[in-house]
C-alpha positions in Angstrom: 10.7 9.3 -10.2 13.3 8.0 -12.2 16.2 7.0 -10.6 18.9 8.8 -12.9 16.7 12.3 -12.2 16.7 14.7 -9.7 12.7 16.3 -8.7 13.7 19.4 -10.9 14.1 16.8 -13.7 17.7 17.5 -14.6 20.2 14.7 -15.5 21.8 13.0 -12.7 24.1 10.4 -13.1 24.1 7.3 -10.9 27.0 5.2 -10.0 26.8 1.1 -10.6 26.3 -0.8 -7.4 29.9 -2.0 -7.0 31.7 1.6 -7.7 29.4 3.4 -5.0 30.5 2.4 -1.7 28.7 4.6 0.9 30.6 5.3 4.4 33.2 2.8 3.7 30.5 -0.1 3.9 27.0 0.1 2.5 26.4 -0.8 -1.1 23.5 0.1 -3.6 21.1 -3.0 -4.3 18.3 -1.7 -6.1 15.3 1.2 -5.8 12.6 0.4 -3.2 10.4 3.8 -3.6 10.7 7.6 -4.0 10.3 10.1 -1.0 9.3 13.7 -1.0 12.8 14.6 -2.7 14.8 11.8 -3.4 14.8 8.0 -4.7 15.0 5.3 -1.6 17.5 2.2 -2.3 17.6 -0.9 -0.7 21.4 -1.4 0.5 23.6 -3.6 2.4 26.4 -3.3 4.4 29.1 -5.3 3.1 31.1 -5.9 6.8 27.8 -7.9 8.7 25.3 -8.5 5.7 23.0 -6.0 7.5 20.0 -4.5 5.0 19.6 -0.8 5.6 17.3 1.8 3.2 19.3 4.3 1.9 17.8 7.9 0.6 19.9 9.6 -2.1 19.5 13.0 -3.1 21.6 15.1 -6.0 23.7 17.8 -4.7 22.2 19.6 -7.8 18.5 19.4 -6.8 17.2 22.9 -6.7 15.3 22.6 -3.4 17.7 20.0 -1.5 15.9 18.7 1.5 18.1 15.9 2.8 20.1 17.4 5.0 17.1 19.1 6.6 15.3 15.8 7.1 19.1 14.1 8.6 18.7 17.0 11.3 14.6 16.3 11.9 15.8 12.7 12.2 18.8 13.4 14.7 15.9 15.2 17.0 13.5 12.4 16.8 15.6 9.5 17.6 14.8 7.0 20.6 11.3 7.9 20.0 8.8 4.9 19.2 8.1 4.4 15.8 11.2 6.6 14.7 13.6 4.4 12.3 17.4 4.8 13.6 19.4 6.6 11.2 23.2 5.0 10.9 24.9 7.9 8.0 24.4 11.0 6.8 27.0 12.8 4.6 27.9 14.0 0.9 29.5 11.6 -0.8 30.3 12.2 -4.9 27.3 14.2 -6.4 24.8 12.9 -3.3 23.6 13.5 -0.4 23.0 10.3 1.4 21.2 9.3 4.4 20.5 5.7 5.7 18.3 4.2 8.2 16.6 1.1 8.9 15.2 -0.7 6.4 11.6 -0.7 7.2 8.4 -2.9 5.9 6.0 -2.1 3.8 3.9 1.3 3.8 0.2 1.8 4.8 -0.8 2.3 0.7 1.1 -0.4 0.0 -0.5 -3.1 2.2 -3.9 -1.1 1.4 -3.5 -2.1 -2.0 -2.2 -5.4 -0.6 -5.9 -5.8 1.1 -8.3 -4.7 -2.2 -8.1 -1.1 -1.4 -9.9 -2.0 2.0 -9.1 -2.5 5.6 -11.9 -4.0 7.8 -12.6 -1.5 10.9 -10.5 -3.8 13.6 -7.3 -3.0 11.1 -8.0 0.5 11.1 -8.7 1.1 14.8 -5.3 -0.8 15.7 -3.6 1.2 13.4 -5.0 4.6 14.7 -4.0 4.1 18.0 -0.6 4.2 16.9 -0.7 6.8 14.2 -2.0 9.1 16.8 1.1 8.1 19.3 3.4 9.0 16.7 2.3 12.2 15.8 2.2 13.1 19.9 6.0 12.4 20.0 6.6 14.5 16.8 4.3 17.5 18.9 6.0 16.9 21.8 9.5 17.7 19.5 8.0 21.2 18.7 7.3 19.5 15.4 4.8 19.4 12.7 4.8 17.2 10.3 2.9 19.0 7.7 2.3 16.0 5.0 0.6 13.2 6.6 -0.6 10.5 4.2 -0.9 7.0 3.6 2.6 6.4 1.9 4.4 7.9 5.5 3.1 5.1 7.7 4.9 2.2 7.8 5.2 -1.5 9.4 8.8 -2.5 10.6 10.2 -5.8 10.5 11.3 -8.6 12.1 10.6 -8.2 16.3 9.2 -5.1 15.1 6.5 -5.8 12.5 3.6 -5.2 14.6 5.3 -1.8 15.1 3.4 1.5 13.4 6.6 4.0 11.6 6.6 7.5 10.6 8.7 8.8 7.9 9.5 11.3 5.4 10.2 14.8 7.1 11.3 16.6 4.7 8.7 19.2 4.9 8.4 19.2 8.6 8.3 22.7 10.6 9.2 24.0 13.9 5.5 25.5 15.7 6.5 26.3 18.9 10.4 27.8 20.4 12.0 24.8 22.6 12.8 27.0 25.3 10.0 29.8 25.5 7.6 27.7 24.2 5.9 30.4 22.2 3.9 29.2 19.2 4.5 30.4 15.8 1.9 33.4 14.3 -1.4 32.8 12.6 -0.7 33.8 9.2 -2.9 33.3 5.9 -2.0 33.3 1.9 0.3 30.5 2.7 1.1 28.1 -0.4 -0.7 24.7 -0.2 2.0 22.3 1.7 1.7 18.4 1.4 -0.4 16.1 -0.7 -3.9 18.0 -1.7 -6.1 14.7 -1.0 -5.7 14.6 3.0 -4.7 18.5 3.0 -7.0 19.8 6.1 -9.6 22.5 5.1 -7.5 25.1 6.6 -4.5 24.2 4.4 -6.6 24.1 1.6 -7.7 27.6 2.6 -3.7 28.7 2.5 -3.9 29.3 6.2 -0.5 28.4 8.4 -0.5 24.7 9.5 -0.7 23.7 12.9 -1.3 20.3 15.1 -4.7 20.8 14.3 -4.3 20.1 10.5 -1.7 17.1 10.6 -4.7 15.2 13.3 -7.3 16.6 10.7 -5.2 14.8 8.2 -4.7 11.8 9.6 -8.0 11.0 10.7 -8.9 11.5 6.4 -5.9 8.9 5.6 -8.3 6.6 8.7 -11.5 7.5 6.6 -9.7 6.8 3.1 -8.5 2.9 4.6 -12.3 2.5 5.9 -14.4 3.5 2.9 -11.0 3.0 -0.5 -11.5 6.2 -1.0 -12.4 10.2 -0.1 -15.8 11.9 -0.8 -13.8 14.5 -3.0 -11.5 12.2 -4.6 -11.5 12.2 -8.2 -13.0 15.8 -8.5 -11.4 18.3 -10.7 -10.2 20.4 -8.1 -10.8 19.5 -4.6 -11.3 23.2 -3.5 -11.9 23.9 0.2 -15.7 24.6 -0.7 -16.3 21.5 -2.4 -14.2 19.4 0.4 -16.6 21.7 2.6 -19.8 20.1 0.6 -18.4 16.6 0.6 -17.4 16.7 4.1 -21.0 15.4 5.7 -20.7 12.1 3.6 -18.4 11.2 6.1 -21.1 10.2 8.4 -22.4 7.8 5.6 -21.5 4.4 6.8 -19.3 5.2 9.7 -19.4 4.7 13.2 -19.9 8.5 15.0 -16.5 8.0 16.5 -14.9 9.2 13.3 -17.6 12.1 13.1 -16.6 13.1 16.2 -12.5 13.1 15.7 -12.8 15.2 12.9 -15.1 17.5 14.0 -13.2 17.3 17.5 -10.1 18.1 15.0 -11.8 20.8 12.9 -12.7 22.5 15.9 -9.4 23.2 17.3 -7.9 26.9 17.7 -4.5 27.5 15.6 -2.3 26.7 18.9 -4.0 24.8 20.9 -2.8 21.2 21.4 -5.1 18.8 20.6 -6.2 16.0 23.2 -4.6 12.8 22.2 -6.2 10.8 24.8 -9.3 11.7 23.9 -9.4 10.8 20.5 -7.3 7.6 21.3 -10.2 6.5 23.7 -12.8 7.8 21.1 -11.3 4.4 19.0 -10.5 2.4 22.1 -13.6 2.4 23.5 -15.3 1.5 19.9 -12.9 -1.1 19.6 -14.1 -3.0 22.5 -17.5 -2.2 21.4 -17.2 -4.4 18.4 -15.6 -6.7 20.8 -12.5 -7.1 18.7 -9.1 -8.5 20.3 -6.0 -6.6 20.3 -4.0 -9.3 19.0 -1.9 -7.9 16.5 -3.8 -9.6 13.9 -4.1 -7.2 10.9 -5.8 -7.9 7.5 -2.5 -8.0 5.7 -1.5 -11.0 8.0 -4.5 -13.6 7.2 -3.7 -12.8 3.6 -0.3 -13.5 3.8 -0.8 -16.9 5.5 -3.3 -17.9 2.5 -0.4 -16.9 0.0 2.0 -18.7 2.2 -0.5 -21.9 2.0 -0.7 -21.5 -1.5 2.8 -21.3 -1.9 3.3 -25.0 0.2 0.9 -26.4 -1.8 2.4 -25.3 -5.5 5.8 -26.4 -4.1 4.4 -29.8 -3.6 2.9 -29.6 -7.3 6.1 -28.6 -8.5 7.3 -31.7 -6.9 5.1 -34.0 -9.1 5.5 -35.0 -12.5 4.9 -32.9 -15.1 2.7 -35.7 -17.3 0.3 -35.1 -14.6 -2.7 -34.2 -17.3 -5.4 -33.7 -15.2 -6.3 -32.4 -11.4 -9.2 -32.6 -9.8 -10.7 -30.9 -6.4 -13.3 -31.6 -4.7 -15.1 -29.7 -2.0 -18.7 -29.6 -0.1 -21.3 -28.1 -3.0 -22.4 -24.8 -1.7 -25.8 -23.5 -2.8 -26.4 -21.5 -5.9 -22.7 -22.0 -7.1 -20.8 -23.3 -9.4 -19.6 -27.0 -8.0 -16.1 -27.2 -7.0 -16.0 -31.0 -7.7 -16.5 -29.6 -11.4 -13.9 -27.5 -11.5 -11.4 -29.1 -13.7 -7.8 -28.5 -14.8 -6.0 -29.8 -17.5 -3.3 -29.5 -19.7 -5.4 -31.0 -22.4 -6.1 -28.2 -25.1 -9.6 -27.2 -25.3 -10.5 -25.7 -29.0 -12.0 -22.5 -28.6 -12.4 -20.6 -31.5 -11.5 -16.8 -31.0 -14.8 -14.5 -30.0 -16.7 -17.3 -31.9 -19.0 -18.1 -29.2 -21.6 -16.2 -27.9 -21.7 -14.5 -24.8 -17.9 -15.3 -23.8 -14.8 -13.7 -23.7 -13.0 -15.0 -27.3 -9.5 -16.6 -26.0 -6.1 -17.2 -27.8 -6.1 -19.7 -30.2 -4.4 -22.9 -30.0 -1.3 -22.1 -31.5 0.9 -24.0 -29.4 2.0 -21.1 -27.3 -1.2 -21.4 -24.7 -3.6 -23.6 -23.7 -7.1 -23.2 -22.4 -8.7 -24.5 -19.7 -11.8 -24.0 -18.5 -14.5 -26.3 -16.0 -16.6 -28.5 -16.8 -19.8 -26.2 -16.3 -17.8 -23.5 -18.7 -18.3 -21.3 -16.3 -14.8 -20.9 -16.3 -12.4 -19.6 -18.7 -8.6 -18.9 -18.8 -5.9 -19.1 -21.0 -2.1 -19.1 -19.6 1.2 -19.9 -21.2 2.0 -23.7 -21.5 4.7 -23.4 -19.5 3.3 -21.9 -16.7 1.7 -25.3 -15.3 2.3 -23.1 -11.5 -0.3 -20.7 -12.6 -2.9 -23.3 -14.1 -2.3 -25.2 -10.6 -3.0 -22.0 -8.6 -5.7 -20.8 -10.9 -8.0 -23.9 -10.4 -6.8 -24.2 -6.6 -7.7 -21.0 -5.5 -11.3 -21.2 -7.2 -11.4 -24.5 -6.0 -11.2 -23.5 -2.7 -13.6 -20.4 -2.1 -16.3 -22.6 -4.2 -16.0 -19.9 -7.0 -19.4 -18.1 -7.1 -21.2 -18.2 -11.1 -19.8 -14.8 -12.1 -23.1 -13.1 -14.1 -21.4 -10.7 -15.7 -17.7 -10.8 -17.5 -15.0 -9.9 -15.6 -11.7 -9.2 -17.3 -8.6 -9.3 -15.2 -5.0 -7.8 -17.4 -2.1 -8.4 -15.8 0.8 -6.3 -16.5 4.8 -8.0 -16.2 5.9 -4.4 -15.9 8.6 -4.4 -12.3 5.7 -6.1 -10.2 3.0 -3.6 -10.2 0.4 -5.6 -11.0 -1.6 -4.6 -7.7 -2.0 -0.9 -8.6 -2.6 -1.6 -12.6 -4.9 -4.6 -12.3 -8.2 -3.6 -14.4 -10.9 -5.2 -12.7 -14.8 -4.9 -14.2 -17.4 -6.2 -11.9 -19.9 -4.8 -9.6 -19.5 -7.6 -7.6 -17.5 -7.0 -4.4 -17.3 -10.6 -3.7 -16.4 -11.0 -7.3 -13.5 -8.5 -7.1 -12.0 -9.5 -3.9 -11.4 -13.2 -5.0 -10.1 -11.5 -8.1 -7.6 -9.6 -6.5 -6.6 -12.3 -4.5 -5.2 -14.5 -7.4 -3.4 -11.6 -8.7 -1.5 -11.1 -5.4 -1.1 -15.2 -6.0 0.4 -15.1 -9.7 2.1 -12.0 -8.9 4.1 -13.9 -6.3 4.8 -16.7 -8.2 4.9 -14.8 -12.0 8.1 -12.7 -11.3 8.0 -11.1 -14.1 7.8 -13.4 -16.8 4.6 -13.3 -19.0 1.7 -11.7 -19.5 -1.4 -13.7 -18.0 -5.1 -12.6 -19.1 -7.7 -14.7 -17.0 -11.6 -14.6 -18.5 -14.2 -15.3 -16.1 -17.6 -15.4 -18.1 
């Protein structure tokens, strides 16, 4: 959503940084993401230095929400996994709330990860993700639109710490004093994101408890396997989700069988049994003898980006005559050697799709240089100035002994706002292949900010 829009798409105009001074005290930095309604800004609050999120919302939008979600918000606080909320009010042509400043979200580290968490990541996660939804229950709430984007990490002492967010279409079920459940009712319109819609929903009949733990445990499936059995159909119609709905026994545990079809099997009002479905996960934790140690897969990737990062800051410490570096490691069977694998800022003529059976690469026309190992197994072509890249490039294949890729696979990274992760085009069949090809995105994203195009050729 763009930030100068409202969701109905009409103009909205939005105030520079320094002239939009929320509350007396928090100012505008930049976007951070788009909720249900409304763009999410990363601000700061000018008397302690303090970072806060703050969700803006036009006056003018034709189905405002905000206010709604304040209230859902004021209801929920003190619970665990709830972000504190600090302001609500209309201020100009807005209507502002702001709350902690939270980590990343679920999609966002699963894109982080390859589109994959291992089954220890998942199972830790789910224990949480069902804890939160309890407390929402036990608010005589539903949340009606769980997905991967509304779970997120927090920060700091709390980054181990599972979040739920984004309320905004959030019902009442049951009466806080008489405790009666809403009706059973059908022809209701389809409410929430179609992928991890339950089958009722998609059937237009009244959500329940039922269909936000039927929903969450097809975000769970979704992190295990990168994507759903329907996914990419036309229209994923309740009989078709109905049809795809046994694959989900293909290559999982029968734990997750058995939470869904627990969860499917549910009457309208009936609450579901939380401890149940956590120990369903517990117990196959300790089965696959994992450790609850808080150890997720987003944190061993971040420490090999924070090595890599110590070790290009000690490049960028050397001299930049340095014309060649060379790596060696133990020779691993059936790939290419690592003790080959040269880099150099010494051109390499390559003439452009002249030879046979290899990606064609830039000229040498003084704006690039190629590089490639001595095998010629190895191929990429990177601004001259970007002697970072060319050090990280040959470091990271260095290091995983860089298996003799058969086929070509053909990375293009985009400079657009740092979404590189969601718009890398990767062709290989290879998972091996991909993952190490991801992984050196996420490096020269980190390290790129913004400031070329790279296009790396592995033939």
């Amino acid at each position: 959503m763009d930030p100068n829009t409202t969701g109905t798409g009409s103009s909205m105009y939005l105030p520079t940084k320094n002239e939009f001074l929320i509350g007396g005290k928090y100012r505008l930095v930049r976007k951070i993401g788009s909720g249900s309604f409304g763009d999410i800004y990363l601000g700061i609050n000018i008397t302690n230095g303090e970072e806060v999120a703050i969700k803006l919302e036009s006056v003018k939008a034709r189905h405002p929400q905000l206010l709604y979600e304040s209230k859902l918000y004021k209801i929920l606080q003190g619970g665990i996994g709830i972000p504190h909320i600090r302001y609500y009010a209309q201020e100009k042509d807005y209507n502002v709330l702001i709350m902690d400043l939270l980590g990343p979200s679920f999609e966002d580290l699963f894109n982080f990860c390859s589109r994959r968490f291992t089954m220890k990541t998942v199972l830790m996660l789910a224990d949480q993700m069902i804890g939160r939804i309890e407390f929402v229950y036990n608010k005589n709430f539903i949340h009606r639109d769980i997905k991967s984007d509304d779970f997120l990490m927090g920060v700091g002492r709390h980054c181990n710490k599972v979040f739920l967010i984004d309320f905004g279409l959030a019902k009442k079920y049951r009466d806080n004093r008489t405790r009666q459940h809403i009706p059973y009712r059908e022809d209701r319109n389809l409410t929430g994101k179609p992928r991890f819609a339950s089958i009722n929903t998609h059937l237009g009949i009244e959500q329940s408890r039922r269909d936000d733990m039927e929903s969450l445990g097809y975000v769970l499936m979704y992190f295990n396997r990168g994507s759903l059995p329907w996914q990419g159909l036309e229209a994923a119609t309740e009989k078709q989700k109905y049809e795809k709905i046994s694959e989900k026994k293909t290559g999982f545990p029968a734990e997750f069988a058995m939470y869904l079809n627990y969860c499917r099997g549910l009457r309208f009002e009936e609450a579901p049994d939380y401890m149940f479905l956590r120990q369903l996960f517990r117990i196959l934790f300790r089965t696959l003898n994992h450790q609850y140690d808080f150890t997720f897969d987003w944190t061993m990737l971040e420490q090999k980006v924070a090595n890599l990062a110590s070790s290009l800051a000690a490049v960028t410490s050397t001299s930049d005559e340095t014309t060649a570096t060379t790596i060696s490691t133990t020779m691993v069977p059936q790939q290419v050697s690592t003790a080959q694998m040269t880099s150099t800022n010494t051109v390499n003529t390559v003439n452009n799709g002249a030879t046979p059976g290899k990606i064609g690469v830039k000229p040498n026309d003084g704006n690039h240089q190629n590089m490639k190992s001595a095998t010629g197994s190895f191929l990429v072509h990177l601004p001259i100035t970007s002697r970072l890249l060319t050090y990280a490039v040959n470091e990271l294949k260095c290091k995983k002994s860089t298996i003799i890729v058969p086929k070509i696979c053909h990375i293009n990274v985009s400079h657009e706002q740092r979404k590189s992760f969601r718009e890398v085009v990767i062709q290989s069949n290879e998972q091996p292949i991909r993952e190490e090809l991801i992984y050196l995105v996420r490096a020269i994203d980190g390290f790129r900010r913004n400031s070329y195009d790279a296009s790396m050729c592995f033939v």
